[in-house]
Every structure is written in C-alpha cells, then in structure tokens.
C-alpha positions in Angstrom: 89.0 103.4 62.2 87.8 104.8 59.0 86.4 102.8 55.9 87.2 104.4 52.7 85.0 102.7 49.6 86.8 102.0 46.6 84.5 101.6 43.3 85.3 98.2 42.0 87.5 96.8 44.8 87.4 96.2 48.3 86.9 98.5 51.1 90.4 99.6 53.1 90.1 99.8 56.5 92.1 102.7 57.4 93.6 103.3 61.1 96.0 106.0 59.4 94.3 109.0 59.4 95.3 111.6 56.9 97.1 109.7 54.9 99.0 111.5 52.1 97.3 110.6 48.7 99.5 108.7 46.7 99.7 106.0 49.3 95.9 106.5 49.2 95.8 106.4 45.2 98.4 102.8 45.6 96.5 101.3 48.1 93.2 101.4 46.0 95.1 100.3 43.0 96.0 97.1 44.9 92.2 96.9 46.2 90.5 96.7 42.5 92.4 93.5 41.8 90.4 90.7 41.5 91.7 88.6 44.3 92.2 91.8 47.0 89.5 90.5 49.7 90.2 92.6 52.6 92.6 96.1 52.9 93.7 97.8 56.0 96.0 100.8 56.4 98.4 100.5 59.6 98.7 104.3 61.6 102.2 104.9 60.6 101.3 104.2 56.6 103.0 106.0 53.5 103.8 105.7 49.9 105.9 103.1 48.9 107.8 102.1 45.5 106.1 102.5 42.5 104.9 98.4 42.0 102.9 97.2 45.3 101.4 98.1 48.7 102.3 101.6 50.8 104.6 101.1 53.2 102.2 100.1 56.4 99.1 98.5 53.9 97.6 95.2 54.7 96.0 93.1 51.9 94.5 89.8 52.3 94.5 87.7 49.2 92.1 85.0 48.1 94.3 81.8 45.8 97.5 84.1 45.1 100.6 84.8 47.1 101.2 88.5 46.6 105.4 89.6 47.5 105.3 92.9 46.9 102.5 92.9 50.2 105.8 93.1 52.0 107.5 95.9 50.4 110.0 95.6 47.6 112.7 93.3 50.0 110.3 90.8 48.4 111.4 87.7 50.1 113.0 89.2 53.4 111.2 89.0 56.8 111.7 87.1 59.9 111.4 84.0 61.7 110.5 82.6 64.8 112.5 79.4 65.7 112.9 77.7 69.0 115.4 77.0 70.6 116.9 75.6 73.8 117.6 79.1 75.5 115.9 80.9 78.2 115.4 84.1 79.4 118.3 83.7 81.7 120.5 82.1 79.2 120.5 85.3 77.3 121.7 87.8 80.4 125.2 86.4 79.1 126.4 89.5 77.4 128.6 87.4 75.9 126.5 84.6 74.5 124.1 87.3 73.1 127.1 89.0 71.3 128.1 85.2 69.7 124.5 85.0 68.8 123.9 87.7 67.1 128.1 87.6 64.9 126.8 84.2 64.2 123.2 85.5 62.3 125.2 88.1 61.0 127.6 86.1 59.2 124.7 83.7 58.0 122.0 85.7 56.8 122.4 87.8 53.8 121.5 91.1 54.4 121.4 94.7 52.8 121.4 94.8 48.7 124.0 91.6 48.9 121.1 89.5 47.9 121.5 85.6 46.7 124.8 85.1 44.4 123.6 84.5 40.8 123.9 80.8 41.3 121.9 80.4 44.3 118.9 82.6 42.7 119.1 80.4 39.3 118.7 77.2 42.0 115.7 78.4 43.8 114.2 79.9 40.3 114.8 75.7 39.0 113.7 74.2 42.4 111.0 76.2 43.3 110.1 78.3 40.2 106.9 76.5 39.5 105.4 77.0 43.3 105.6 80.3 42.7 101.6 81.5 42.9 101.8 85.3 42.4 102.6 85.7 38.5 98.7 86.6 37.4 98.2 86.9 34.2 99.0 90.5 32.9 96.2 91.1 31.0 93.7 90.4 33.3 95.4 92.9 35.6 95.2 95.3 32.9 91.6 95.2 32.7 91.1 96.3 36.6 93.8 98.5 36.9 95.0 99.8 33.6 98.5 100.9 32.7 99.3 100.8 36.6 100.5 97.1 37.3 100.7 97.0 41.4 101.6 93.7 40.8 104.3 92.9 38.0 106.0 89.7 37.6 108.9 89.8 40.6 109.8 85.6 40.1 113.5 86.4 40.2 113.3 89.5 42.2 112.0 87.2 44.9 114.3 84.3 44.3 116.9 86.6 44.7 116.2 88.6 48.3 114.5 84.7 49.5 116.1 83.8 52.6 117.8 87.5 53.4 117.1 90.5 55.3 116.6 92.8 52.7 117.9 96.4 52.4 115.8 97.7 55.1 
C-alpha cells in the first residue's frame, strides 16, 4: 500500500499502483472536501464520470451521505436478505431459475429507472432525509470550479431501489 498526501485533504491510501492520473487528479478532488476523513484506492481503480469517486475509490465521510461514492447508478447496489433456503434448496436447477425470473421481473434494472411518479413520491416522502446536498459554496471554496459532488436529489430518487445500468 502506498500513501499519497494531498495538500489540504486527507491522505488516500492507495492499493492501485499506477494509477492513471485523472482518477488520481478525481480522487484528491473528493479528498479536499471538508468532510472526506479517510480515502483508499481499490487495485483494480480507474477514472470514473466527470462528478464523484473513480471507479474502485473508497471515501469515508464524517455527518454526510455521499451517492456519488458508489458511482453514478446513485442509488443501485445490493442487499442481503434472509431467507428460508439452504444450500441444498438451491441445487434445484429449477427453483434457482424461478428465483432469479422472479428478481428480474421485480427489480428495475439497466437505464429503466423509477417511472416519473414513483421518483416524485420518494423525492415528497423522503426528500428532506436526504443528507448529501452541501452547500455549493462551501464546496467551491475547497475545490473550485470542479464540484465532485453536485446536487444528485432526483438523480438518486430516481435509480433508488434499482440495479442501475451497470
């Protein structure tokens, strides 16, 4: 592992050697913010889009929930739910393949994000719990012109509950 300083941000702890330089130049971007406490760079890391973390950075935050920390499917991801199957259970080729049409069906997934309606809902329902619009300005004054951040609110209400484009 390899620490790379960052003047006026945290240090990134870097398990990617070589890594190209924009991902270098956009993960210190993301490590001058203010509430940026800890920054690691996975092995297989690489430039991302143009607002948030390379693909393969790591931030840990400090009071602010930061979506674009996993990539710009902002509210995709996975879950871990239990259930009453076992290993066994699952050898049924069949039951596997009824298992996986059913997720399929019930998960958005690909750029067939939440319908208009559903996105307005979550904005009205959950708009307010939303802890990761910061305050432009004060953004501005770490970073300058480039905003790693932005204000994603409906973005994320949108791609909430899918599996992204990925």
């Amino acid at each position: 592992m390899e620490v790379i300083k960052v003047e006026n941000g945290c240090d990134i702890n870097s398990f990617c050697p070589g890594i190209e330089e924009a991902a270098l130049e956009q993960m210190k971007a993301m490590c001058r913010l203010p509430f940026v406490k800890y920054a690691a760079l996975m092995p297989d890391a690489h430039m991302g889009q143009k607002a948030g973390l390379p693909i393969g950075g790591v931030v840990a935050t400090d009071g602010v929930i930061l979506p674009t920390g996993c990539g710009v499917d902002l509210g995709c991801g996975m879950a871990v739910i239990k259930t009453s199957l076992g290993k066994s259970d699952l050898e049924d080729r069949s039951l596997r393949e009824d298992l996986l049409h059913s997720m399929e069906r019930g998960i958005p997934v690909g750029f067939s994000h939440q319908s208009k309606k559903r996105t307005e809902e979550i904005l009205s329902q959950y708009g307010d719990k939303i802890d990761f619009i910061i305050d432009k300005s004060k953004i501005e004054d770490v970073v300058g012109d480039h905003n790693p951040v932005g204000d994603y609110r409906k973005e994320f209400a949108s791609q909430c509950g899918t599996l992204g484009g990925g």
